[in-house]
Gaussian input, Z-matrix of N, CA and C with variables (Angstrom, degrees):
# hf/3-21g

backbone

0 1
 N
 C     1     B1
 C     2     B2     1     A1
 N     3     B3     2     A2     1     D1
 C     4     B4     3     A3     2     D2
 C     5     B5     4     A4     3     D3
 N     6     B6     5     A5     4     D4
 C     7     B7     6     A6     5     D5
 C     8     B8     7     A7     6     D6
 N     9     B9     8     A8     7     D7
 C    10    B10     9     A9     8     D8
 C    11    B11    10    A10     9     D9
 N    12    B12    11    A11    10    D10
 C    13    B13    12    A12    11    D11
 C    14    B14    13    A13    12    D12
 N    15    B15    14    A14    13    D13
 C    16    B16    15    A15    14    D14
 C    17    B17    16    A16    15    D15
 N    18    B18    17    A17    16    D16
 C    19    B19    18    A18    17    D17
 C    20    B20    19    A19    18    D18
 N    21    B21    20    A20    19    D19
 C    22    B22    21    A21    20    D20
 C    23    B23    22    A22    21    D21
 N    24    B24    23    A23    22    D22
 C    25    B25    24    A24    23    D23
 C    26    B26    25    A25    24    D24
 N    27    B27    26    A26    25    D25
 C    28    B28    27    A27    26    D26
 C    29    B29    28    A28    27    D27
 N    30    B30    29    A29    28    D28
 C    31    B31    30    A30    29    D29
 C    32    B32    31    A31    30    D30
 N    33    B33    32    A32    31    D31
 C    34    B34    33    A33    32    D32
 C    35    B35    34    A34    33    D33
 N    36    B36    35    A35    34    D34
 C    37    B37    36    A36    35    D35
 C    38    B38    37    A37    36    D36
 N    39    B39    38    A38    37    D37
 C    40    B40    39    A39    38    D38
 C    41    B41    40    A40    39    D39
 N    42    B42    41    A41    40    D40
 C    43    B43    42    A42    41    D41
 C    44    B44    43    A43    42    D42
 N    45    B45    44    A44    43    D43
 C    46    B46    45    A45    44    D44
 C    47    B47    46    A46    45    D45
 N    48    B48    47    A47    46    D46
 C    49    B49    48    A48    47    D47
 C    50    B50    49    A49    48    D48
 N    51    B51    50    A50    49    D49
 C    52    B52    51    A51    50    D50
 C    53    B53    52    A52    51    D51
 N    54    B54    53    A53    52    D52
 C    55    B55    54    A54    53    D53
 C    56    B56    55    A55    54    D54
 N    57    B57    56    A56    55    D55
 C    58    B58    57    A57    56    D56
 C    59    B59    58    A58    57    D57
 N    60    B60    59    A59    58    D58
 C    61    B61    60    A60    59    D59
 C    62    B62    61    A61    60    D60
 N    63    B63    62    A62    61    D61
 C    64    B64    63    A63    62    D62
 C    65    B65    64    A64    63    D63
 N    66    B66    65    A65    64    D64
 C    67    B67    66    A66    65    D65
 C    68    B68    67    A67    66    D66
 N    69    B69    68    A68    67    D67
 C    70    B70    69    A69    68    D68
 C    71    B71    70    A70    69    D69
 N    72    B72    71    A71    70    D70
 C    73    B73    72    A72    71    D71
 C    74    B74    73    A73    72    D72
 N    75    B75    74    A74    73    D73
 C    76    B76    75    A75    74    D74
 C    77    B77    76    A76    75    D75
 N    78    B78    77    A77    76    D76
 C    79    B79    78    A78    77    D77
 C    80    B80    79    A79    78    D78
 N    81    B81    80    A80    79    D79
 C    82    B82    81    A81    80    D80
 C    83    B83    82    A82    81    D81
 N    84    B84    83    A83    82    D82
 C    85    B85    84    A84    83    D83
 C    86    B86    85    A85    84    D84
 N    87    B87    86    A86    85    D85
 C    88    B88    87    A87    86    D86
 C    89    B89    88    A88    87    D87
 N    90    B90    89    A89    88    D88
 C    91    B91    90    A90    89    D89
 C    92    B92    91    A91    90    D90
 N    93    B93    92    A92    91    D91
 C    94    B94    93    A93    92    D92
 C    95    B95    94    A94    93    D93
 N    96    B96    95    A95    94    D94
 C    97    B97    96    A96    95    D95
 C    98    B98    97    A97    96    D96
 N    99    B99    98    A98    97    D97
 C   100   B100    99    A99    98    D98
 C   101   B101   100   A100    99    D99
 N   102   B102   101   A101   100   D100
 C   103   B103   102   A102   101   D101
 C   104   B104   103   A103   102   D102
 N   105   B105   104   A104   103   D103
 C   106   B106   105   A105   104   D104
 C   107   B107   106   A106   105   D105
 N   108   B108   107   A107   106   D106
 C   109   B109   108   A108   107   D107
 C   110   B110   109   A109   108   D108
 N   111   B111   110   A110   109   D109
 C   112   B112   111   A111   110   D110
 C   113   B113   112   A112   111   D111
 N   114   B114   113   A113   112   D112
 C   115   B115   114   A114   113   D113
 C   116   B116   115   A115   114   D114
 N   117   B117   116   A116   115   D115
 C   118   B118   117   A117   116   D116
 C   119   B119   118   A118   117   D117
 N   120   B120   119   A119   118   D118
 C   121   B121   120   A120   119   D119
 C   122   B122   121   A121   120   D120
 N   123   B123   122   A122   121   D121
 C   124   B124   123   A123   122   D122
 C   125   B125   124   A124   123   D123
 N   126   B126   125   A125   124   D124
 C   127   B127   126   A126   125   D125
 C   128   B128   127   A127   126   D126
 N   129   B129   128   A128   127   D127
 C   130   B130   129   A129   128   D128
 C   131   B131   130   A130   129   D129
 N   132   B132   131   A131   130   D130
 C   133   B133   132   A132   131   D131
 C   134   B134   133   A133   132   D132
 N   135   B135   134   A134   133   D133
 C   136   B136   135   A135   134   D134
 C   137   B137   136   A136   135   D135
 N   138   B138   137   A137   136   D136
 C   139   B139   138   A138   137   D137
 C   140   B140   139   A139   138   D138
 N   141   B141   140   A140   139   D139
 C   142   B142   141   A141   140   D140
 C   143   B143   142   A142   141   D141
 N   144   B144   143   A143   142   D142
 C   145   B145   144   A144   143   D143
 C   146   B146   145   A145   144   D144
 N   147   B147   146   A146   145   D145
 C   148   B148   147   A147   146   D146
 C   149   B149   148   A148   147   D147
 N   150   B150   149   A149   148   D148
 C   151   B151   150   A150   149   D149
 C   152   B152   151   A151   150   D150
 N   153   B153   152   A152   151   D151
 C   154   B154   153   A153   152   D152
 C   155   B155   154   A154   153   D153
 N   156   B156   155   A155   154   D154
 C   157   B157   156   A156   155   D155
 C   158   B158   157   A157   156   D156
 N   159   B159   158   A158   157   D157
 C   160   B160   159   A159   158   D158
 C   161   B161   160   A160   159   D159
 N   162   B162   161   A161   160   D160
 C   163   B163   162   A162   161   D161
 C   164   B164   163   A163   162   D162
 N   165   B165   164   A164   163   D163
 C   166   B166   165   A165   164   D164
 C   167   B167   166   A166   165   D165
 N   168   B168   167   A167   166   D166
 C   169   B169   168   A168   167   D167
 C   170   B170   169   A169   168   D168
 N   171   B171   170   A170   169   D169
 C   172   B172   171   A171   170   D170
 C   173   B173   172   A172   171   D171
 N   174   B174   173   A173   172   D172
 C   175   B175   174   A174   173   D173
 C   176   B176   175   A175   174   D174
 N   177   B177   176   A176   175   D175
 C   178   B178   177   A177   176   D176
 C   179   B179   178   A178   177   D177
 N   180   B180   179   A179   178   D178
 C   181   B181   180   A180   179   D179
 C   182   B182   181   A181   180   D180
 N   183   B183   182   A182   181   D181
 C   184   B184   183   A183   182   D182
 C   185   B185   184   A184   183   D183
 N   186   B186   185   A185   184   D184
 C   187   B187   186   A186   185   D185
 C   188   B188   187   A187   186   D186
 N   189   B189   188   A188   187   D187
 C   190   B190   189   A189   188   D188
 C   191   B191   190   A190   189   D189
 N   192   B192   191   A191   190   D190
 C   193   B193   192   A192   191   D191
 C   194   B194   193   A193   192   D192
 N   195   B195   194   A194   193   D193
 C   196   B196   195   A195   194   D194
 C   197   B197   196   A196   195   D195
 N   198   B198   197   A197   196   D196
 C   199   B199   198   A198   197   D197
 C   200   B200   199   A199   198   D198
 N   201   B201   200   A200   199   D199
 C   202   B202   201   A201   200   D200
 C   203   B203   202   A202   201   D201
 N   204   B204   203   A203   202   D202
 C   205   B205   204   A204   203   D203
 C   206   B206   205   A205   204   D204
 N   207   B207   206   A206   205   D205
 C   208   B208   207   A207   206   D206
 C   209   B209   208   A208   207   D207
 N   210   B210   209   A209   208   D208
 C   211   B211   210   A210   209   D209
 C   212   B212   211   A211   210   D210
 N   213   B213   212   A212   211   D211
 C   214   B214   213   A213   212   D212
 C   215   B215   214   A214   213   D213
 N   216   B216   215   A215   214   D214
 C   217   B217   216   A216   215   D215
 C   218   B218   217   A217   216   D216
 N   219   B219   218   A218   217   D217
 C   220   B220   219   A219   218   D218
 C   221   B221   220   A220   219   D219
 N   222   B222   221   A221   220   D220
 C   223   B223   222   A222   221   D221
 C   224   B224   223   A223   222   D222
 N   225   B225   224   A224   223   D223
 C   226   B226   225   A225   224   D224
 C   227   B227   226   A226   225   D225
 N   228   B228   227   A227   226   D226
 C   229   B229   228   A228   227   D227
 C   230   B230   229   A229   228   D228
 N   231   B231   230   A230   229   D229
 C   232   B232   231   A231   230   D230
 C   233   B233   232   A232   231   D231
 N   234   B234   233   A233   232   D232
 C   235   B235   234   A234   233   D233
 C   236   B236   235   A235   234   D234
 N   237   B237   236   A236   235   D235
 C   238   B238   237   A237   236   D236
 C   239   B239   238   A238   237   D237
 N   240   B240   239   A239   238   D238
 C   241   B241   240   A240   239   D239
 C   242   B242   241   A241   240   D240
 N   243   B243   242   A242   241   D241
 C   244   B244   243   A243   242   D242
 C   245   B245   244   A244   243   D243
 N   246   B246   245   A245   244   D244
 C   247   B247   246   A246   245   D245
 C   248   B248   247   A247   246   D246
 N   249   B249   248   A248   247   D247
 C   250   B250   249   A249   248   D248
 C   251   B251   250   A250   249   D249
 N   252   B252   251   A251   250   D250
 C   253   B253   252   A252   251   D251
 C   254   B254   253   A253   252   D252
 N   255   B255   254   A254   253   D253
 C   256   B256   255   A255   254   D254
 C   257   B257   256   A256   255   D255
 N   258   B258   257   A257   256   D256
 C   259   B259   258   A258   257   D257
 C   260   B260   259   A259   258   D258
 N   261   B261   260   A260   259   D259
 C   262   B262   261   A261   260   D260
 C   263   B263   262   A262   261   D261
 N   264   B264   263   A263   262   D262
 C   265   B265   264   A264   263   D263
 C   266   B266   265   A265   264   D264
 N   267   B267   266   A266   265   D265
 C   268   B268   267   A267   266   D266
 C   269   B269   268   A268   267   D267
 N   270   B270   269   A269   268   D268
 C   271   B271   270   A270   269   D269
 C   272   B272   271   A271   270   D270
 N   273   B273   272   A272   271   D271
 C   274   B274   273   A273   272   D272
 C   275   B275   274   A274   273   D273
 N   276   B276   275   A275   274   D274
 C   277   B277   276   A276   275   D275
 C   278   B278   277   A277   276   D276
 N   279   B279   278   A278   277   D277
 C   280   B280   279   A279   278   D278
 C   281   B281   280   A280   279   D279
 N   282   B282   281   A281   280   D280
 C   283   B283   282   A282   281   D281
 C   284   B284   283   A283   282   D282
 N   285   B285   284   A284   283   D283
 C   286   B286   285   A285   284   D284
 C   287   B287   286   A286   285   D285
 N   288   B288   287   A287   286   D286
 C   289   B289   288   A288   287   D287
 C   290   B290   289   A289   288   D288
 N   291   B291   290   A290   289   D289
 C   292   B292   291   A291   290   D290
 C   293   B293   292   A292   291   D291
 N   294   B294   293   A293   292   D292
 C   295   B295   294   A294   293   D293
 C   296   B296   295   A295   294   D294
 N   297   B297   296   A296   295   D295
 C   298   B298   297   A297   296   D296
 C   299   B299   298   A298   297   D297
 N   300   B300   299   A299   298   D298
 C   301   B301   300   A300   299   D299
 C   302   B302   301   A301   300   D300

   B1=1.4543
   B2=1.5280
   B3=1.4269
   B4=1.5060
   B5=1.6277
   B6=1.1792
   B7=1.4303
   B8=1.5172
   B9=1.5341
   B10=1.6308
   B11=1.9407
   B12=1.3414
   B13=1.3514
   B14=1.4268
   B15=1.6271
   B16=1.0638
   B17=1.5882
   B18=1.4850
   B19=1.4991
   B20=1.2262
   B21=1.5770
   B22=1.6964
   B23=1.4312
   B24=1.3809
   B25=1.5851
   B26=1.5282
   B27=1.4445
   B28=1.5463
   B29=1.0474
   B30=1.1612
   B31=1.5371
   B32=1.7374
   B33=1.7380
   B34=1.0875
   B35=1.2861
   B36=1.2366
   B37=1.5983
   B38=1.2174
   B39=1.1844
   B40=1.5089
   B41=1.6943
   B42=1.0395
   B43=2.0606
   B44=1.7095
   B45=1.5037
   B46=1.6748
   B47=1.0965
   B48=1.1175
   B49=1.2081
   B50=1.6375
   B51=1.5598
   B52=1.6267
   B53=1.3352
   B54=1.2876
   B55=1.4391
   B56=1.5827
   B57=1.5861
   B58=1.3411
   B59=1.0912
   B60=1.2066
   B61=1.4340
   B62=1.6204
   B63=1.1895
   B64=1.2110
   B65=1.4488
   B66=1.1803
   B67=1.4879
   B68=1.5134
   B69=1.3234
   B70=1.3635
   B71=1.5301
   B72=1.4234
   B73=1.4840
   B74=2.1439
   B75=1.2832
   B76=1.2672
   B77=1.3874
   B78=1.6539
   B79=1.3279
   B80=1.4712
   B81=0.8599
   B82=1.9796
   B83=1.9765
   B84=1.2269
   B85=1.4349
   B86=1.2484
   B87=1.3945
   B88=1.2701
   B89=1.5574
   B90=1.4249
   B91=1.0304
   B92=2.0096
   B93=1.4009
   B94=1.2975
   B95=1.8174
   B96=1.5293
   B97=1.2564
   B98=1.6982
   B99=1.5229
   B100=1.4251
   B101=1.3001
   B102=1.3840
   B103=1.4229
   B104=2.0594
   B105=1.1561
   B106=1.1705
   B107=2.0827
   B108=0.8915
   B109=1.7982
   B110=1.4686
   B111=1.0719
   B112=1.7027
   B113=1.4506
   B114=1.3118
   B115=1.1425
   B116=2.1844
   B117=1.2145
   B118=2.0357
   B119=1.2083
   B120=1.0997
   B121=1.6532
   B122=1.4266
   B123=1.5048
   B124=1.5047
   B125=1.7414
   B126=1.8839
   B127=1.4569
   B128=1.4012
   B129=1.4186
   B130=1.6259
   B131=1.5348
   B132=1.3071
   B133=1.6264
   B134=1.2064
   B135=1.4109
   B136=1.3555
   B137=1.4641
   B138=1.5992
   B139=1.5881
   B140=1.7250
   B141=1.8581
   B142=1.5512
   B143=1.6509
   B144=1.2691
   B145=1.3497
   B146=1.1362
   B147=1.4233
   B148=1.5887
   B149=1.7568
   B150=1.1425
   B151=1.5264
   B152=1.8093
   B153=0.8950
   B154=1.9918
   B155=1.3536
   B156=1.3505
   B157=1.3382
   B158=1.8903
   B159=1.4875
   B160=1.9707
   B161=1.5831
   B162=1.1818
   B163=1.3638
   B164=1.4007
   B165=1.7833
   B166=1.2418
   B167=1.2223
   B168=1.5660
   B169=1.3258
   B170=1.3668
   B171=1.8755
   B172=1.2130
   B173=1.4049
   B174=1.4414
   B175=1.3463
   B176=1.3589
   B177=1.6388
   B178=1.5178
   B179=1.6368
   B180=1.2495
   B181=1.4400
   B182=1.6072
   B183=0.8860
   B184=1.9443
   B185=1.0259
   B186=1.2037
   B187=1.6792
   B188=1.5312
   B189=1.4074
   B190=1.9362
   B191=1.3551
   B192=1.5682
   B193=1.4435
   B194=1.0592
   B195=1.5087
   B196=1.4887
   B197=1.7555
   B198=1.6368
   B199=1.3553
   B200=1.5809
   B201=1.5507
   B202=1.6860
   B203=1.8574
   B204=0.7124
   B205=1.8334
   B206=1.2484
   B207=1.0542
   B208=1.4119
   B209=1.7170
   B210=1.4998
   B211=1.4365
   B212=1.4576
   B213=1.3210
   B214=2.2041
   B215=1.3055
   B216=1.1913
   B217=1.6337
   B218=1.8574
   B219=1.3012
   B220=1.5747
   B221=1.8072
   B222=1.6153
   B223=1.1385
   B224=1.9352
   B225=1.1021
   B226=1.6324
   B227=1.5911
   B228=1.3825
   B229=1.4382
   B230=1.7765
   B231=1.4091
   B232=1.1669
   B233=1.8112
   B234=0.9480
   B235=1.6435
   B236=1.3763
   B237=1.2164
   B238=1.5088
   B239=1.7640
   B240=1.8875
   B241=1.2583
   B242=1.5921
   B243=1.6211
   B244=0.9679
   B245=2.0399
   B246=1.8713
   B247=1.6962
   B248=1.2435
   B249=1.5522
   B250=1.8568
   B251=1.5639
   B252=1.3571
   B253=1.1094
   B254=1.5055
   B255=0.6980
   B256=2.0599
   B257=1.4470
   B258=1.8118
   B259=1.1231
   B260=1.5833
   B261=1.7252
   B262=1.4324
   B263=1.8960
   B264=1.3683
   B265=1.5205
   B266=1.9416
   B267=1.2094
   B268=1.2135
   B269=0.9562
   B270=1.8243
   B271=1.6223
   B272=1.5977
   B273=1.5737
   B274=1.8317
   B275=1.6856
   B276=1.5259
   B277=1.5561
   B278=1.9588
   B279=1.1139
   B280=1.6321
   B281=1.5425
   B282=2.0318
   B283=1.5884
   B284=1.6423
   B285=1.5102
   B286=1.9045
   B287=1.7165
   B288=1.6875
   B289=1.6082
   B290=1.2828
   B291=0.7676
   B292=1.5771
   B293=1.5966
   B294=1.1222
   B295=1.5560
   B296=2.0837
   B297=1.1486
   B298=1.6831
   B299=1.3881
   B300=1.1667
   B301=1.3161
   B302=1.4548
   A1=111.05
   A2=115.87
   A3=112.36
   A4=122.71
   A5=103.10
   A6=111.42
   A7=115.98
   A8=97.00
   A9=91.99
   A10=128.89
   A11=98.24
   A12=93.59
   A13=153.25
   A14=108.55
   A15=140.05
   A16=129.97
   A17=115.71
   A18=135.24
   A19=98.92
   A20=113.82
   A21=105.93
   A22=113.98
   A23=130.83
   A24=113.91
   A25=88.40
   A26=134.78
   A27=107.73
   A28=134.26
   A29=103.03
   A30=114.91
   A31=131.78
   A32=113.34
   A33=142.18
   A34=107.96
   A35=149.68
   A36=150.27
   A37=96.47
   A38=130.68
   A39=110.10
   A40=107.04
   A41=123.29
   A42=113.29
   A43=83.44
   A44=125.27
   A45=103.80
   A46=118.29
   A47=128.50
   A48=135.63
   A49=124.49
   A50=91.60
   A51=108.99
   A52=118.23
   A53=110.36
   A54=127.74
   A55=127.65
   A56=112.44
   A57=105.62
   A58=146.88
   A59=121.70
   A60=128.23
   A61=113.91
   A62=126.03
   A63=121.10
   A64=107.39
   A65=151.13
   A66=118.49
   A67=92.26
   A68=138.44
   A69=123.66
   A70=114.91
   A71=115.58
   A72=114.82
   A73=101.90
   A74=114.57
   A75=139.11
   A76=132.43
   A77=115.29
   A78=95.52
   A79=125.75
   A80=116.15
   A81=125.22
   A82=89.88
   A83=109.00
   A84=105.90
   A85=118.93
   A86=131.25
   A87=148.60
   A88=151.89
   A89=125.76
   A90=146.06
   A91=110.46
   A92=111.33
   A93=109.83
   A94=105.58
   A95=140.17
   A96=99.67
   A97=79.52
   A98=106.63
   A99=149.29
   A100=127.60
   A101=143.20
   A102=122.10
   A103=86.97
   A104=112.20
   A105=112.13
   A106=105.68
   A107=126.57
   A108=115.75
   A109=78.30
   A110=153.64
   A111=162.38
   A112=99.33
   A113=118.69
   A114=99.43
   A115=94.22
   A116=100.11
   A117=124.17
   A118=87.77
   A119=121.44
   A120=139.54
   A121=115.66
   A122=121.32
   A123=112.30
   A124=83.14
   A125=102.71
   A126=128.34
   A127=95.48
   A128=125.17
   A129=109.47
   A130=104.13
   A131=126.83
   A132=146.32
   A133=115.89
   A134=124.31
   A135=112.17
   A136=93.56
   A137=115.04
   A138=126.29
   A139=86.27
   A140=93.52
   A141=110.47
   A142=102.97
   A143=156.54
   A144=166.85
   A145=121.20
   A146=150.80
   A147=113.62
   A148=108.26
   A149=107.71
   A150=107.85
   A151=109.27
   A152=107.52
   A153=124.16
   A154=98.24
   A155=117.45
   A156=142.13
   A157=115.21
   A158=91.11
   A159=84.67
   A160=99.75
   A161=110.35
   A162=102.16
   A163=111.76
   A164=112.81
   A165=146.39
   A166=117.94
   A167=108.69
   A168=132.04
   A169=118.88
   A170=116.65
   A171=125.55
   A172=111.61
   A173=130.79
   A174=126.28
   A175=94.23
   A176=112.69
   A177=120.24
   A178=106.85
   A179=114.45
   A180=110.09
   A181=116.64
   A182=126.73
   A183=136.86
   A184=120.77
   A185=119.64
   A186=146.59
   A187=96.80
   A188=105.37
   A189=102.05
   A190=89.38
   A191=123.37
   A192=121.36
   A193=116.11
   A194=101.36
   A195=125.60
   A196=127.56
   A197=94.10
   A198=106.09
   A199=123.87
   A200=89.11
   A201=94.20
   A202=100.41
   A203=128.40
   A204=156.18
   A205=103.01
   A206=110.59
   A207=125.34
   A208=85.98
   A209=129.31
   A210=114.66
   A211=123.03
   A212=76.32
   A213=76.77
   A214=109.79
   A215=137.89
   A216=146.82
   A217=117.51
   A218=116.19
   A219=124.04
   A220=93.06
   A221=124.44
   A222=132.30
   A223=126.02
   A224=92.46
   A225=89.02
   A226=96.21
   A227=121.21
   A228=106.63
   A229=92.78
   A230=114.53
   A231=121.10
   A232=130.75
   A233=142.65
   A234=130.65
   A235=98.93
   A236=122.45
   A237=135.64
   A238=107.64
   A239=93.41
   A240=112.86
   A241=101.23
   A242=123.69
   A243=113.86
   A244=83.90
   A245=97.65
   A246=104.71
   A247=85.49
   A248=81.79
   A249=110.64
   A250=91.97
   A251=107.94
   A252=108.06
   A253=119.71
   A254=134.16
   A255=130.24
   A256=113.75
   A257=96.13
   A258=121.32
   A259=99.91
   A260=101.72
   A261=107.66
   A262=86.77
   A263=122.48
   A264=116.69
   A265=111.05
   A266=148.49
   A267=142.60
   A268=166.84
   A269=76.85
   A270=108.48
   A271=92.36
   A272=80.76
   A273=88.90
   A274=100.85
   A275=131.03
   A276=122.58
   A277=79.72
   A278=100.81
   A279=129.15
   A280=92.81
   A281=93.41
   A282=129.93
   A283=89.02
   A284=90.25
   A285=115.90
   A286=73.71
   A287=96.36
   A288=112.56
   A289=129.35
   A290=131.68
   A291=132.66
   A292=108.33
   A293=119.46
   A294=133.25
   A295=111.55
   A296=79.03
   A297=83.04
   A298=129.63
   A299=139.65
   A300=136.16
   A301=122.54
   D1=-37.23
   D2=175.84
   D3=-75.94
   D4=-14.54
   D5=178.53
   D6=-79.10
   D7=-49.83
   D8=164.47
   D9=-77.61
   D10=-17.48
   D11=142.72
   D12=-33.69
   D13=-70.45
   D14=146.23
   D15=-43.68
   D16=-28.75
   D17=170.85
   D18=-71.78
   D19=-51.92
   D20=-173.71
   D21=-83.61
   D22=-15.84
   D23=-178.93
   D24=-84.39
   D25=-41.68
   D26=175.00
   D27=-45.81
   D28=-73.42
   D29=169.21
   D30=-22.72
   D31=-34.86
   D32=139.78
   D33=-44.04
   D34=-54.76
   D35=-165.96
   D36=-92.86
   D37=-27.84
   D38=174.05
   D39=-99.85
   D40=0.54
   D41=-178.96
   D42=-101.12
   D43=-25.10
   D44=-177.27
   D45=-71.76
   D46=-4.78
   D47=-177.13
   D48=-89.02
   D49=-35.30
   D50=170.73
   D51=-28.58
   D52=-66.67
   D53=-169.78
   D54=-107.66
   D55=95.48
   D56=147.56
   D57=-167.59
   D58=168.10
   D59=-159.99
   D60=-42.28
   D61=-23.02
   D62=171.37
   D63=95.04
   D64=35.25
   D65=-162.58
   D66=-177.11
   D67=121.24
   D68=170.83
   D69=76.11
   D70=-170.04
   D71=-153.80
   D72=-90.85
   D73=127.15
   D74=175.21
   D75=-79.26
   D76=74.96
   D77=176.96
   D78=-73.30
   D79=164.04
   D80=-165.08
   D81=-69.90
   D82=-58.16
   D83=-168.93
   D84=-113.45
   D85=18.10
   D86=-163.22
   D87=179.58
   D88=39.53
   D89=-141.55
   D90=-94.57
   D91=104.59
   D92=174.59
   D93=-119.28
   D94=111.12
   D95=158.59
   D96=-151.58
   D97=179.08
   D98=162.40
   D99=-79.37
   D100=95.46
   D101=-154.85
   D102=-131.93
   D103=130.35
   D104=-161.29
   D105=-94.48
   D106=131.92
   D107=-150.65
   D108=-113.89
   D109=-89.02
   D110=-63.95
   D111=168.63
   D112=124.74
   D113=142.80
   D114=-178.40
   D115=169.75
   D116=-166.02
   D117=-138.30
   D118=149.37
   D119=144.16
   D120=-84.49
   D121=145.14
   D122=6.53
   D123=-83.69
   D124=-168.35
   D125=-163.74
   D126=-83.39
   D127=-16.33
   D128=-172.02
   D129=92.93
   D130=174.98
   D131=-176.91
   D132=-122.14
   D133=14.34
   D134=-177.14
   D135=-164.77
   D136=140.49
   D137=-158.52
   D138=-139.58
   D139=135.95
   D140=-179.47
   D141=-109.83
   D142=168.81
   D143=143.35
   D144=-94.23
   D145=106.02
   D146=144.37
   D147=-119.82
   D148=146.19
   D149=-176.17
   D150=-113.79
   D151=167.88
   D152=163.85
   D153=-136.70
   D154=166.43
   D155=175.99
   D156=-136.45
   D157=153.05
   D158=174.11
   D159=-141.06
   D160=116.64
   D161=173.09
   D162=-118.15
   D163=129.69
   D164=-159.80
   D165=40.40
   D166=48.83
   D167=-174.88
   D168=19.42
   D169=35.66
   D170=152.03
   D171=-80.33
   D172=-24.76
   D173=-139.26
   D174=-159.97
   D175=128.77
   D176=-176.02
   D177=-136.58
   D178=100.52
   D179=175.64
   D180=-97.40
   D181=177.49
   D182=-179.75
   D183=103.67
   D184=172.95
   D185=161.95
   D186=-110.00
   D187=146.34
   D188=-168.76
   D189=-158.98
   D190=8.13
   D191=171.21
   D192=-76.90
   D193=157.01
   D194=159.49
   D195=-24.09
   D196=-56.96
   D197=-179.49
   D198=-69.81
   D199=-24.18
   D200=-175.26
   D201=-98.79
   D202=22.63
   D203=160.10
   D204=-77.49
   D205=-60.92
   D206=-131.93
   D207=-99.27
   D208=-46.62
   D209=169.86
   D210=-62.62
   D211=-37.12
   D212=-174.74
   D213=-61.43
   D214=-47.54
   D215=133.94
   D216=-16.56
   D217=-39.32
   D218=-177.97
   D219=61.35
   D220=37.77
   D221=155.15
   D222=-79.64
   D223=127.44
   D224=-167.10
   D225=-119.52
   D226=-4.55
   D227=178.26
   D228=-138.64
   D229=116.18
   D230=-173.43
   D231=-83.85
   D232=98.28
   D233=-140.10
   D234=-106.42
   D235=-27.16
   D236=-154.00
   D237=-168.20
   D238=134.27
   D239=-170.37
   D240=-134.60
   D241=122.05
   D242=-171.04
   D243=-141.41
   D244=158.34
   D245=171.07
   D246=-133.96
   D247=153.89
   D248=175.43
   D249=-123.78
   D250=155.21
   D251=174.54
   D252=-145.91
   D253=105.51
   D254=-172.22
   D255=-137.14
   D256=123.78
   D257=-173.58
   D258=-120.38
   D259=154.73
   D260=-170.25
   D261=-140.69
   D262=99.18
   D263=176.46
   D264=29.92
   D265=-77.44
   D266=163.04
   D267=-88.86
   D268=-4.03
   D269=175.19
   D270=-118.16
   D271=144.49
   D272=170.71
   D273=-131.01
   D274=173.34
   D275=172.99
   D276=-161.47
   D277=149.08
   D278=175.62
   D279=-164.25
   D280=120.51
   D281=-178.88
   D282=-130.36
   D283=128.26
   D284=172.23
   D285=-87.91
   D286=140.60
   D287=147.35
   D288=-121.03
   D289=127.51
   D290=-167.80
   D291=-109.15
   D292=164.13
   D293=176.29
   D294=-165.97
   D295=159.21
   D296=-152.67
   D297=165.87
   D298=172.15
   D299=170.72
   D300=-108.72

């Protein structure tokens, strides 16, 4: 019973690690925050997204730029640049947000 105990809180310390967003503070098994990059007042009226993902930090797909923010939004003048980032042990996702006119 202690062995498989011990198998599973490791194993936990090593898959939290797998995945993450890259950017700002990393929890091992749980990572949600807002980290604000850029930004002028006011925020603008119209907000763009683009995200990537990495799961078990073998494999990283997306666009998470600025520019691709900034279309999905149909923003052409950018005021404010903010990332979110949330990781769950193997999955990780980091979305640039933009705001602007």
């Amino acid at each position: 019973m202690k062995k498989s105990i011990l198998f599973i809180v490791a194993s936990l310390f090593l898959l939290g690690s797998c995945a993450s967003g890259g950017i700002g503070p990393t929890g091992m098994i749980f990572t949600s925050t807002k980290i604000g990059i850029h930004g002028s007042s006011p925020n603008g009226a119209k907000k763009g997204q683009a995200c990537a993902q990495s799961f078990l930090g073998l494999v990283a797909l997306g666009d998470a730029s600025v520019g691709a923010a900034a279309a999905e939004g149909g923003i052409s003048a950018v005021q404010s640049i903010d990332v979110e980032v949330f990781s769950l042990l193997v999955y990780a996702q980091a979305c640039t947000v933009v705001r602007g006119n």
